[in-house]
N, C-alpha and C positions, 0 to 999 in steps of 0.2 A: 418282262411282263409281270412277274411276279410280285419285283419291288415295287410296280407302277399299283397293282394290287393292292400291297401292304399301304401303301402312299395314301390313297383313296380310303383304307378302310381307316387308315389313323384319322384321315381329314373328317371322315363318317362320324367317328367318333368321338371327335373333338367340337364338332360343330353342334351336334345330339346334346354332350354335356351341358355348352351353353345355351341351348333351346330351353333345357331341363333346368336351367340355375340362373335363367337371364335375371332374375329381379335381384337376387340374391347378391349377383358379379355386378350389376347395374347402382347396387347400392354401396357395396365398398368400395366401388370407385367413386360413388359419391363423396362416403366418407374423406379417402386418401384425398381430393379435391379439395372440401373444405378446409381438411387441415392446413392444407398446403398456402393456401387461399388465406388461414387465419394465422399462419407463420409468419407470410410476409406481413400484414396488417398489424399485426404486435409488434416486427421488429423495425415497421417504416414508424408507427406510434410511440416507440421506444426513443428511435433517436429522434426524435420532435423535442421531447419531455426532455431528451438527456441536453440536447442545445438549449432547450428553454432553462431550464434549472442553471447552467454554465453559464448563460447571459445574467439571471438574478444573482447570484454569486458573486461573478464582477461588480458589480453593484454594491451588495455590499462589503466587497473590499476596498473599493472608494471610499465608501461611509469611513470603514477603520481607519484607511492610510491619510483621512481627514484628521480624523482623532487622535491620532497615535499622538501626537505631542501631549495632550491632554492626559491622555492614558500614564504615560510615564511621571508626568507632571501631577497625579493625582488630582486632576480639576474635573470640571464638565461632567460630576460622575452622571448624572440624569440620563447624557444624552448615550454615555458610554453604556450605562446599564439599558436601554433600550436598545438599544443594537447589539446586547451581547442577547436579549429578550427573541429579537428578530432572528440572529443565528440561532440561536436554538430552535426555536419553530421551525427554523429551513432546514435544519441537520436532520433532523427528527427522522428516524427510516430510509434516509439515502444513501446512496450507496454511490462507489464510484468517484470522480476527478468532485462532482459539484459538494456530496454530503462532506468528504477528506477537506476539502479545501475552506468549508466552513466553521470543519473543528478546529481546524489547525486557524483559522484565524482568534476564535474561543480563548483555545490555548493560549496563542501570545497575549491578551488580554491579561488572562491571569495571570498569565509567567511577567507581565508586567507590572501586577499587584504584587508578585510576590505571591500568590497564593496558589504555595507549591501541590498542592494535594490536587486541587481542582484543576489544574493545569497537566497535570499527569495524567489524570482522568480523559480527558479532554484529547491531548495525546494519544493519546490509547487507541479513542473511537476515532479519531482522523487515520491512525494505521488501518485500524481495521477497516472503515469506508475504504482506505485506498488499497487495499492490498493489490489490487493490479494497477495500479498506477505507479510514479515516480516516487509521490507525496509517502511510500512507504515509510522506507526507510529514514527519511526524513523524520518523519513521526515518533519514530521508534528512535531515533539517538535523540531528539528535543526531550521524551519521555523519560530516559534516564538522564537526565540532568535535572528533570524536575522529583524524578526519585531520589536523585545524588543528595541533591539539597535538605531531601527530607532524612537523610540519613538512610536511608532505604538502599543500603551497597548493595547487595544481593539481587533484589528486583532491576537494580540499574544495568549489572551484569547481563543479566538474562534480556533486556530489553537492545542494551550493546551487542547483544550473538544474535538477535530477530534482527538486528540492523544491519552486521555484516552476511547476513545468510540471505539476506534479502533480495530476489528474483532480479529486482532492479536495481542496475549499478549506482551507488551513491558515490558521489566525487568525496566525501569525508571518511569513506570507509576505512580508509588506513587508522584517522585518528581515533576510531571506533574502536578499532583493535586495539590503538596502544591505551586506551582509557580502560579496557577489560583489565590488560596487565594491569594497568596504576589501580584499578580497585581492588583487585586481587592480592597486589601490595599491603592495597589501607586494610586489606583482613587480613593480613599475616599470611596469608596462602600462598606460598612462596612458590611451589611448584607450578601451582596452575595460572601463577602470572609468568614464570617463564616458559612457558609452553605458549601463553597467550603474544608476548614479544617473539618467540622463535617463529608462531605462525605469520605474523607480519612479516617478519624478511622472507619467510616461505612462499605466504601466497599470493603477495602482490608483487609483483615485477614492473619495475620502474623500466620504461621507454620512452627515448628521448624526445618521441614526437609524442607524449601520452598527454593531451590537454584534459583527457578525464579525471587523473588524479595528479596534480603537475605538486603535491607537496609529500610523495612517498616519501622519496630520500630525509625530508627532513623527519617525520617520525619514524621510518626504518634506524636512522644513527642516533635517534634517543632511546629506540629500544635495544638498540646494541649497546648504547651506555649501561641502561639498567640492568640489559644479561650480565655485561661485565661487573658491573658491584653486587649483583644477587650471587652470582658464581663465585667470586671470591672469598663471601661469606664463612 
């Protein structure tokens, strides 16, 4: 009888509270409501915008994969410089598969003029748009090659270790690694290109069914060449 008591007097009490606070309780659950209400409404508006932008994209990498003779061929600059005009307006503040995938069209543009600086540039902000995408690393080793070019060893280094550290698997990663050694070489850094070759036979493991990186072994036995004449030294 007593608990049935206690029961009764909690129920009392509980019910009291919210007599005494209904507008109060009546309005954060409003709140908790709307929010919830404008969570879903941003993220169904979200992916609307992220297919639209994905569809415009496509788009214009038709345009480029038009051009690309052109491009290499130094002709047609008008139509090329307009459509490098259009990506940029489209890159501008996106983020994600559509802004990465625009830079990086950018990029091969310049990396087709030869205009190593702007192309690196360019590089850069498609890493950084994709950083959760594929397009990363990708980004990030095109990046050092257009540092490479520039003579810029050191940024190309660092841009080769964002490329193997990179969340997403890149199928070139091995050759990533052995390019850190080979720069490490072109700067006389003798040590930390053989640390850079010992981590390739370390941390990639070659399997026979591995179609993600199916050319380890061939840069793992060029960086065992290179241990072997650095160590002999």
């Amino acid at each position: 009888m007593q608990n049935n008591k206690e029961k009764e007097g909690t129920g009392d009490k509980i019910n009291d509270f919210i007599q005494r606070n209904r507008k109060a309780i009546f309005a954060a659950l409003g709140v908790i409501a709307a929010f919830f209400i404008g969570l879903i409404v941003f993220i169904a508006v979200s992916e609307q915008l992220n297919k639209k932008a994905i569809a415009e994209v496509e788009v214009l990498n038709e345009e480029f994969e038009t051009l690309r003779a052109d491009i290499r061929e130094n002709e047609n600059t008008a139509a090329v410089n307009a459509l490098l005009e259009k990506l940029k307006l489209f890159a501008g503040g996106k983020k994600g598969f559509p802004g990465s995938k625009a830079w990086s069209i950018i990029a091969q543009i310049y990396s087709s003029r030869e205009s190593w600086n702007q192309a690196e540039e360019a590089w850069l902000n498609s890493a950084r748009a994709g950083e959760k995408t594929y397009i990363g690393p990708i980004a990030f080793f095109n990046a050092a090659v257009a540092a490479e070019e520039q003579g810029k060893i050191e940024d190309a280094i660092e841009y080769l270790k964002s490329c193997t550290a990179h969340k997403f698997e890149f199928s070139d990663a091995p050759r990533a690694q052995f390019n850190i050694g080979r720069l490490y070489e072109q700067l006389g850094n003798i040590s930390d290109a053989i640390d850079s070759y010992r981590a390739l036979l370390i941390n990639f493991q070659w399997e026979r069914n591995n179609t993600n990186n199916p050319n380890i072994l061939f840069w793992q036995n060029l960086a065992r060449n290179r241990l072997i004449a650095l160590e002999v030294r």
